[in-house]
C-alpha positions in Angstrom: -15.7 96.4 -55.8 -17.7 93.6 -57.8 -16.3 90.9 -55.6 -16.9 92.7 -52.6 -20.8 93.4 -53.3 -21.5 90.2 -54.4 -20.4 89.0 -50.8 -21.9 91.1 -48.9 -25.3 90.3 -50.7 -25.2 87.0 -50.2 -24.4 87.1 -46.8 -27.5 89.6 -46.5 -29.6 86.4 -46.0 -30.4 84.5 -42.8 -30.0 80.9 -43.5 -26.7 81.6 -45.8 -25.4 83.8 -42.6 -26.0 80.9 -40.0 -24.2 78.4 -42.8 -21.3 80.6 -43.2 -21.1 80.7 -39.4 -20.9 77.0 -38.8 -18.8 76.8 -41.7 -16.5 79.7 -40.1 -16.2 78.0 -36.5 -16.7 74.4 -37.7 -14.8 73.9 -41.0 -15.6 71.7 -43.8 -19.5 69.5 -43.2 -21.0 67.5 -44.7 -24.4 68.5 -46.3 -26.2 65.8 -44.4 -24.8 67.7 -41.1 -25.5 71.6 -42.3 -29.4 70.0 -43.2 -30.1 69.1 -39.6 -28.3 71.9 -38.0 -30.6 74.6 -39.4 -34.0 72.5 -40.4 -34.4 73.0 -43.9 -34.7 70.6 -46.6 -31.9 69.8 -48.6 -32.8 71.2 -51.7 -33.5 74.5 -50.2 -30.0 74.2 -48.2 -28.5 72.8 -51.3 -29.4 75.8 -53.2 -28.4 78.3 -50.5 -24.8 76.8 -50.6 -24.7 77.3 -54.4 -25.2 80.6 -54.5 -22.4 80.8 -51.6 -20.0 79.1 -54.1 -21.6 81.5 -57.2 -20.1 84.8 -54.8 -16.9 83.0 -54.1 -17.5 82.4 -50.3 -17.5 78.2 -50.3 -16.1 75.7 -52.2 -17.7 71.7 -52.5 -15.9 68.2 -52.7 -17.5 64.8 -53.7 -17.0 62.0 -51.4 -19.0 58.9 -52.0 -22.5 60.6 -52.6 -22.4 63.6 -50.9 -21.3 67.0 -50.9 -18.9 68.5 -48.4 -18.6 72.3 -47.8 -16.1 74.6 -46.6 -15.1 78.1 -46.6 -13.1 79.3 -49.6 -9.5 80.6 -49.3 -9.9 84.3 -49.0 -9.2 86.4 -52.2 -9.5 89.8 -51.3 -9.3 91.4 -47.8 -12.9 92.1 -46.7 -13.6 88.0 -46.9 -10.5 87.4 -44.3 -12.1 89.5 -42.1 -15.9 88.4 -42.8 -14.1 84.9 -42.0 -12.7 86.4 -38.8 -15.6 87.9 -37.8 -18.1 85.0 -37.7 -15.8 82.7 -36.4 -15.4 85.5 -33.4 -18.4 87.0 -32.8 -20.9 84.2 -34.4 -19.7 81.0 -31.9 -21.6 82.8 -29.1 -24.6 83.9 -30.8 -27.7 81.8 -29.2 -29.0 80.7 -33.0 -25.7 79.7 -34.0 -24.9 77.9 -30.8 -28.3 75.9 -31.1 -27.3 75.4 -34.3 -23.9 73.9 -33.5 -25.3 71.6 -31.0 -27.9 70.2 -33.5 -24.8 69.7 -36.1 -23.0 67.8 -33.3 -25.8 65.3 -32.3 -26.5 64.5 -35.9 -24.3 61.4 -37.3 -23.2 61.8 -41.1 -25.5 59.6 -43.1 -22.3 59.3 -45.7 -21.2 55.8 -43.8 -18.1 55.5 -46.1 -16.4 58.7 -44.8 -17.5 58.9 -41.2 -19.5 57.6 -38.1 -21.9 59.3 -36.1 -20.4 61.8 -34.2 -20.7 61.2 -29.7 -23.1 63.6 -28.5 -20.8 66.3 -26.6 -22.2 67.5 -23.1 -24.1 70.3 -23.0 -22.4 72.4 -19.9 -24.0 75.9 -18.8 -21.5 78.4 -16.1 -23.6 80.6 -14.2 -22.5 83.6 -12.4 -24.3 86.7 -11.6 -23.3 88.9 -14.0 -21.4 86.5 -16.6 -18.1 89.1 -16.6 -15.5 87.0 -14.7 -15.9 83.8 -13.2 -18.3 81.9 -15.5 -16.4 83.6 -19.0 -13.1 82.0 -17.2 -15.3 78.7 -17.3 -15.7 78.5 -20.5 -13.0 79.8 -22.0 -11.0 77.0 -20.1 -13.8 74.0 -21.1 -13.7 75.0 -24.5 -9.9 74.8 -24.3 -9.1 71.8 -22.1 -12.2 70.1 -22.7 -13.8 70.7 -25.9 -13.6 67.5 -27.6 -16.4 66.1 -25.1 -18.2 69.2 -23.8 -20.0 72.5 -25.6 -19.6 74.7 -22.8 -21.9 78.0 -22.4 -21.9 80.8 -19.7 -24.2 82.9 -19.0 -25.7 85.8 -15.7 -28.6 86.0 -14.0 -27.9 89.7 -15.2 -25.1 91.2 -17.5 -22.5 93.2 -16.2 -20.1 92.6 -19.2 -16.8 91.3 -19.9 -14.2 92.1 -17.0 -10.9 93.2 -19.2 -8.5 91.6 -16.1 -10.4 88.2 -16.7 -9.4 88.4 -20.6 -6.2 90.0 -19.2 -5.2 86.5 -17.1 -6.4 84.5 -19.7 -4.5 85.2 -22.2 -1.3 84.8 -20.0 -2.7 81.2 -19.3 -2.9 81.0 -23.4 -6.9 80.9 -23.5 -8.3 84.1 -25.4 -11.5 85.0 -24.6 -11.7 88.3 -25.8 -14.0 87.3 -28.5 -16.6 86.8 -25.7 -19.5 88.8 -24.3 -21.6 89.0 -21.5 -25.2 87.2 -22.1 -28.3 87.0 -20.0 -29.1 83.3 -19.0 -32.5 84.1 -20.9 -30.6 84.2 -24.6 -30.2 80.6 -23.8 -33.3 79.6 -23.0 -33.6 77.1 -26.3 -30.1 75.5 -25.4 -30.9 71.8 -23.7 -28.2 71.6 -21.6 -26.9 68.5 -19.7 -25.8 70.1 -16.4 -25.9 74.4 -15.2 -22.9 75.1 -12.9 -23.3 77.8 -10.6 -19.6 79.4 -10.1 -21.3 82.2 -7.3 -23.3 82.1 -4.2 -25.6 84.8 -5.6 -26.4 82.6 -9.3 -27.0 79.3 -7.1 -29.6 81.0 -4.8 -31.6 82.9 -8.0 -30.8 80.0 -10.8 -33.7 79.9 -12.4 -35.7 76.7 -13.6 -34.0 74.9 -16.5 -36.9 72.4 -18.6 -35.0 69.1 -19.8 -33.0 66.5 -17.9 -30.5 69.6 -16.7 -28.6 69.0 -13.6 -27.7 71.7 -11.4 -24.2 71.8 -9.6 -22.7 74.2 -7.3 -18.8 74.9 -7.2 -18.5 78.2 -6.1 -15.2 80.4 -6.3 -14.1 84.1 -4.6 -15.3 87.0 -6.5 -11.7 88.5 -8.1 -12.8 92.3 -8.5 -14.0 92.3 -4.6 -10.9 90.8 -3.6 -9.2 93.1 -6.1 -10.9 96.4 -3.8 -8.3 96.0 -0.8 -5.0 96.3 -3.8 -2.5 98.7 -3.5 -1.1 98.1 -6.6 -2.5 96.8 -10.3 -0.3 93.4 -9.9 -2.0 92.6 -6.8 -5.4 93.4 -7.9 -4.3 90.8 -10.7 -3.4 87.9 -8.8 -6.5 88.2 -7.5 -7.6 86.9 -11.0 -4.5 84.7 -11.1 -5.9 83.1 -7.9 -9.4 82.1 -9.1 -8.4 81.2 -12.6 -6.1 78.5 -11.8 -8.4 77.1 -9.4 -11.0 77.0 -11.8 -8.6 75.9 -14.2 -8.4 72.5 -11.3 -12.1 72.0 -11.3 -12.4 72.1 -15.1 -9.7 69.3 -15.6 -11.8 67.2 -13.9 -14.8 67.2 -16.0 -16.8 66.0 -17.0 -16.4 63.1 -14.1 -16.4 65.9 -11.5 -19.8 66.9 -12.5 -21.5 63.8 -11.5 
């Protein structure tokens, strides 16, 4: 159980849980990159990430003059599932996702191996409740669209996630069970570029956002109220069917369709 305890202590830290995160959801970054994602210096990052590779939990290449990080391969079952578990539950957590936006507006200062990275846009889905319409969002930017937007959702209030929406998602091939239901006020430190309201209700009570964020309204049908009048579980689920393929449309056509 040595190996096992000495993981689990090192991961009893903070700053070495947020690295292991972006490490987890990421993969391999530079040390340039994990520096300005989490604000430290690099010594004191530098020596966080040794004592990750001491426990077993990262390994380190040389390219040119810096350091490169990753995740080592798991060697005993509790790390698989560590590794599972913050690339799961970790991608939505608010310090994380902060952290990952910071990561992708730096540019690598190692000029040999890469150039700075293009700022991805910063895209918020707001429903009332985020358990259907706006986790449907963002489960189909972050598939369709990922390489040039971060997409977020999030509810005026939190009703959590509707089990049909991860239900006709995954038919469509986009899991987002790993999702949860957040109040818009968990992202409060998130700059984002533009805040799409997917419901009447979230457009009328959208609160204030500080920054250069735009506000857009595409609204779409509510699936569990249309799912009321069903007679039968199938037709309750096309009801999802319905308003995920249409917001499947609207997402293919970012992030031009935003403007």
């Amino acid at each position: 159980m040595d190996k096992e305890a000495s993981i689990l202590k090192v991961l009893s830290d903070p700053i070495r849980l947020r690295l292991a995160a972006l490490l987890a959801v990421e993969g391999e970054i530079c040390v340039c990159k994990l520096v300005s994602a989490v604000g430290l210096p690099q010594y004191a990052v530098s020596r966080q990430l040794g004592l990750m590779r001491a426990a077993g939990l990262v390994e380190a290449r040389r390219q040119g003059t810096w350091m490169y990080y990753k995740l080592a391969d798991p060697s005993c079952p509790l790390q698989k599932c560590i590794y599972d578990f913050l690339a799961g539950q970790f991608a939505d957590d608010p310090t994380v996702r902060a952290d990952r936006q910071r990561l992708n507006e730096t540019g690598c200062r190692n000029k040999i191996t890469e150039k700075p990275m293009k700022k991805k846009l910063a895209v918020l889905f707001l429903c009332t409740g985020n358990s259907c319409r706006s986790q449907m969002a963002e489960g189909w930017c972050r598939h369709l669209k990922g390489d040039v937007i971060e997409p977020y959702s999030a509810g005026i209030e939190t009703h959590g996630l509707n089990p049909n929406a991860v239900k006709v998602m995954a038919e469509a091939g986009v899991d987002i069970s790993g999702h949860r239901s957040k109040n818009v006020n968990e992202l409060k430190d998130v700059a984002f570029d533009y805040v799409v309201t997917v419901c009447g209700h979230a457009n009328e009570h959208c609160p204030m956002f500080s920054g250069k964020a735009k506000v857009v309204h595409v609204g779409f049908d509510d699936p569990p109220a249309m799912a009321k009048s069903a007679k039968t579980e199938q037709e309750a689920l096309n009801c999802y069917r319905r308003v995920r393929d249409q917001i499947r449309l609207f997402i293919e056509t970012l992030p031009e369709g935003l403007q």
